[in-house]
Backbone bond lengths (Angstrom), bond angles and torsions (degrees), N, CA, C in turn:
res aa  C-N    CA-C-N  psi(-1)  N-CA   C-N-CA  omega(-1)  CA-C   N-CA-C  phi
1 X - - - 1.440 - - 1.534 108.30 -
2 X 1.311 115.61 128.55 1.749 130.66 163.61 0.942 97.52 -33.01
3 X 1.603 127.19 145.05 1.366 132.72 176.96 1.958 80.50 -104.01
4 X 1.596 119.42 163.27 0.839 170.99 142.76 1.974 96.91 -3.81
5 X 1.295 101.11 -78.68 1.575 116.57 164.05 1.123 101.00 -43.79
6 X 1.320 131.63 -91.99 1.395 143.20 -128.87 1.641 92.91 -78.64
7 X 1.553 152.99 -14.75 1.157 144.80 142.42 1.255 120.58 -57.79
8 X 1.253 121.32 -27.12 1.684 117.34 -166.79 1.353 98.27 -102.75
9 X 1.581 124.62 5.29 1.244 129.59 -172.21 1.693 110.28 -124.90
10 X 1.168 104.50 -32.11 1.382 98.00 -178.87 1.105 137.13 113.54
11 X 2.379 97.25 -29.06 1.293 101.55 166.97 1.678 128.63 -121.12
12 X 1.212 106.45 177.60 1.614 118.54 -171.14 0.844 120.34 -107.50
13 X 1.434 140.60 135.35 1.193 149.26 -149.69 2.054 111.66 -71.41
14 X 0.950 103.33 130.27 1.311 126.04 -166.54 2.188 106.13 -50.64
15 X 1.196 150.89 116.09 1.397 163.55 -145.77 1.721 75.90 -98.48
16 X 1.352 89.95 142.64 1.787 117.09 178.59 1.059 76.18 -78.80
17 X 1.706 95.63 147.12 1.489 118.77 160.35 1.040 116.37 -47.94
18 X 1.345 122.02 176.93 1.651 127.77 178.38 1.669 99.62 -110.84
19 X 1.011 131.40 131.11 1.676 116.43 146.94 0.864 141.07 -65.08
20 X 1.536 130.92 134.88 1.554 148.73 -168.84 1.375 84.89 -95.49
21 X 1.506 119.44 129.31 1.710 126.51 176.36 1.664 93.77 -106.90
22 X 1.308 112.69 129.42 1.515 133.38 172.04 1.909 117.79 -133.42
23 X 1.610 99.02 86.50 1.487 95.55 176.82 1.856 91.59 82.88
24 X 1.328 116.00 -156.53 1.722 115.03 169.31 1.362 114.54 -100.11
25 X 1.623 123.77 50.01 1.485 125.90 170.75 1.546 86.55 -128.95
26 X 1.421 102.80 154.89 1.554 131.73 163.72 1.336 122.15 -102.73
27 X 1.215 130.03 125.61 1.758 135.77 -153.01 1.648 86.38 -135.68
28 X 1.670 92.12 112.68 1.836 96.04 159.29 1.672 89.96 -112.55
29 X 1.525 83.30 140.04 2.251 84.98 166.14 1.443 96.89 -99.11
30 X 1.335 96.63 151.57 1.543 126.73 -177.78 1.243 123.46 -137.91
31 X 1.435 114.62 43.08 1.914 115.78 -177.76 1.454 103.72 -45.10
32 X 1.310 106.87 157.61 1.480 144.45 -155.27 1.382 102.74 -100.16
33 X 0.976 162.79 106.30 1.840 120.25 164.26 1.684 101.36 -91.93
34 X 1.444 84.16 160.00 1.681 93.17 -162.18 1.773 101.32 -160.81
35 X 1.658 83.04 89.35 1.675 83.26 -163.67 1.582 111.31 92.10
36 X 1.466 97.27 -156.02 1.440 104.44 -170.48 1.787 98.93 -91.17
37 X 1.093 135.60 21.86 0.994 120.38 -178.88 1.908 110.29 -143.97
38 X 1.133 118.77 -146.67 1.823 105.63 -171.83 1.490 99.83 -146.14
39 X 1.254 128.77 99.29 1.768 128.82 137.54 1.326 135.96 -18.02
40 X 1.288 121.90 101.75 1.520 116.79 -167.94 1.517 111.73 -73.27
41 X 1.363 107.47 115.78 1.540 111.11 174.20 1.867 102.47 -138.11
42 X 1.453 86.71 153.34 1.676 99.53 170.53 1.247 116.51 -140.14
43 X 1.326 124.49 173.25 1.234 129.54 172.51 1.556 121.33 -123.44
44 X 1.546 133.73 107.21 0.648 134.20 -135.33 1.327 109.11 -130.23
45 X 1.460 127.33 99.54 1.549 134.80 158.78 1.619 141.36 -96.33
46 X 1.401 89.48 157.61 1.886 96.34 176.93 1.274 109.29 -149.87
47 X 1.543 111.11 131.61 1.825 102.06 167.41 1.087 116.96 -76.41
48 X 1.405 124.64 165.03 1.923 123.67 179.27 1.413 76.72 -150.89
49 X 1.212 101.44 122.48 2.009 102.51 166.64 1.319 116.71 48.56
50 X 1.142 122.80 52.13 1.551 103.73 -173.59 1.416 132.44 77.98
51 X 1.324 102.72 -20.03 1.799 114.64 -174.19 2.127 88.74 -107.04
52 X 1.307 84.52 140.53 1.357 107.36 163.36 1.175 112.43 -110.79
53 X 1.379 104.28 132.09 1.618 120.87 178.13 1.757 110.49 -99.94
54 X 1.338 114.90 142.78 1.297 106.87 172.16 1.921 111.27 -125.59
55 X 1.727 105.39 161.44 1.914 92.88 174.79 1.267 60.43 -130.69
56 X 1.621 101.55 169.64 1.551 129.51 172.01 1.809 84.05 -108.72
57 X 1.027 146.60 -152.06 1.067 142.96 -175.29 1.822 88.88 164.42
58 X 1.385 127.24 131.66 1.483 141.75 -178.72 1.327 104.47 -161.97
59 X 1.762 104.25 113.76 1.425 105.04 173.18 1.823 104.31 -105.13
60 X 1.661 109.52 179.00 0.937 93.26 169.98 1.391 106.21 -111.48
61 X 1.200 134.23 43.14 1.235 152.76 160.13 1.875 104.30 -58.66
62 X 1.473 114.66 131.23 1.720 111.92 148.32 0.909 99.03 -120.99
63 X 1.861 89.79 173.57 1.660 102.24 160.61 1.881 83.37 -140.02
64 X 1.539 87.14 177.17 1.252 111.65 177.76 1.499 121.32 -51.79
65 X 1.581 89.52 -69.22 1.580 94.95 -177.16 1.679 111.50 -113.16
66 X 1.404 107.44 163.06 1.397 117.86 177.20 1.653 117.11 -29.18
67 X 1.383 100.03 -60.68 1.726 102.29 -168.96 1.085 115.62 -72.76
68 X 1.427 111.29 -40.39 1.568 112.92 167.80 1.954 109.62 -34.46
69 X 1.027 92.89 -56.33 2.067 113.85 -168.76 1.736 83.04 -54.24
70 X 0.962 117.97 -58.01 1.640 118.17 -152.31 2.119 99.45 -60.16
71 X 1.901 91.68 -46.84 1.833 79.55 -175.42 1.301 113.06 -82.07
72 X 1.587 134.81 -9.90 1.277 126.17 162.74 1.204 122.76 -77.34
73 X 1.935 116.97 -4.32 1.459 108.06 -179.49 1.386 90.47 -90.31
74 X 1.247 154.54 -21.51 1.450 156.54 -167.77 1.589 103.39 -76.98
75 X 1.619 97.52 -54.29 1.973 95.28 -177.90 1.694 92.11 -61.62
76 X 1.047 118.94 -70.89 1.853 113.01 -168.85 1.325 115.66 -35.15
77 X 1.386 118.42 -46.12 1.831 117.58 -178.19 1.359 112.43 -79.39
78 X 1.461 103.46 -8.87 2.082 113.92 178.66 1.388 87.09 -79.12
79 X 1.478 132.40 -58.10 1.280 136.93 -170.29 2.027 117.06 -46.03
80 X 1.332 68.14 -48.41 1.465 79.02 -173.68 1.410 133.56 -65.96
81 X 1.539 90.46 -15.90 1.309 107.91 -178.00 1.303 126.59 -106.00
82 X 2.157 102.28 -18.75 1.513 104.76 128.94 1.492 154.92 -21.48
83 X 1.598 91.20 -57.64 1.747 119.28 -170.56 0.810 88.13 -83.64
84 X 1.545 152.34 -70.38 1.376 146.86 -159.42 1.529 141.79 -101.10
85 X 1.394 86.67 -20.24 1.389 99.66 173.06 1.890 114.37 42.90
86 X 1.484 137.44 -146.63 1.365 129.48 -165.87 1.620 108.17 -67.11
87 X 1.361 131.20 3.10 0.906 132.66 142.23 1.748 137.80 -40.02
88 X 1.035 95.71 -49.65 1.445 133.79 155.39 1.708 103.29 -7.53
89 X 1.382 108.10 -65.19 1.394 133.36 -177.25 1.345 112.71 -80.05
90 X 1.509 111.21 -6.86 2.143 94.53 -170.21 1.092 103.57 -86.07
């Protein structure tokens, strides 16, 4: 059911990200905006036993526009997960 807001407004509640699968971690991007432009950040998981681990990941990298932010937060958390792999989490 429409909440109250979102009828007198028009809009609908925003669809969970999707996950980008890299190796056995899950990468949602999550740019920042900051100013007129977007902060590359992601969110970055893995299960170990049942436990899910999470990194927030925040560069101080921008870009201009939104999508741009979204595919450089994916190459950076791909990277990252290169260099460090389950490290990632200590």
């Amino acid at each position: 059911m429409p909440s109250f807001l979102s009828r007198l407004f028009g809009t609908t509640p925003a669809a969970a990200p999707q996950a980008i699968l890299h190796k056995d971690f899950r990468i949602f991007p999550a740019p920042i905006r900051d100013g007129s432009a977007f902060r590359i950040a992601a969110r970055v998981e893995k299960d170990f036993g049942g436990e899910t681990k999470v990194h927030q990941l925040i560069r101080a990298d921008t870009r201009a526009s939104q999508d741009e932010a979204m595919e450089a937060s994916v190459q950076k958390a791909r990277q990252a997960i290169d260099q460090l792999g389950d490290s990632l989490f200590g």
